[in-house]
C-alpha positions, 0 to 999 in steps of 0.5 A: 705136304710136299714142304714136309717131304722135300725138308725131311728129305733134304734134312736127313741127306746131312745125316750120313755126312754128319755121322762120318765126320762125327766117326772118323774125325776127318774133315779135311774135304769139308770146305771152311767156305761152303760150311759158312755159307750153309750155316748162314743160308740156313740161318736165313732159311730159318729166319724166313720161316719164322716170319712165314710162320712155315712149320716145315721151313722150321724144323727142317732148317733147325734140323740142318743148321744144327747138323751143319754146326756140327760138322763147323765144330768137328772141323775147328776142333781139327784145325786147332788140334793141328794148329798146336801139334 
């Protein structure tokens, strides 16, 4: 249970970010370095809750991986879009 509630509140603090990127379309104060190392810790994350058979650690970290790829996308979406401007 308390797995449960710290993946629902540690998941769900992406949402805000996530929603404000995806709206402004800015993403000059995401760091490339931070947004690599999420995704990969996550991506870990997920690994070991696979090989721990954790629900919580699974759906929470599915959850924030596809959360962190998306703000990956919106900023090398950006970073193109500034390449060929």
């Amino acid at each position: 249970m308390i797995g449960m509630i710290a993946g629902i509140l540690t998941t769900c603090a992406f949402f805000p970010q996530v929603i404000k990127t995806v709206k402004s379309k800015s993403t000059d104060d995401l760091s490339w370095t931070w947004l690599v190392m999420m995704i990969g810790g996550v991506f870990l994350w997920l690994v070991y809750g696979y090989y721990i058979n954790s629900i919580s650690l699974l759906v929470a970290n599915i959850v924030t991986f596809v959360s962190v790829n998306i703000l990956f996308g919106v900023k090398y979406n950006n970073h193109c879009k500034k390449k060929h401007s």
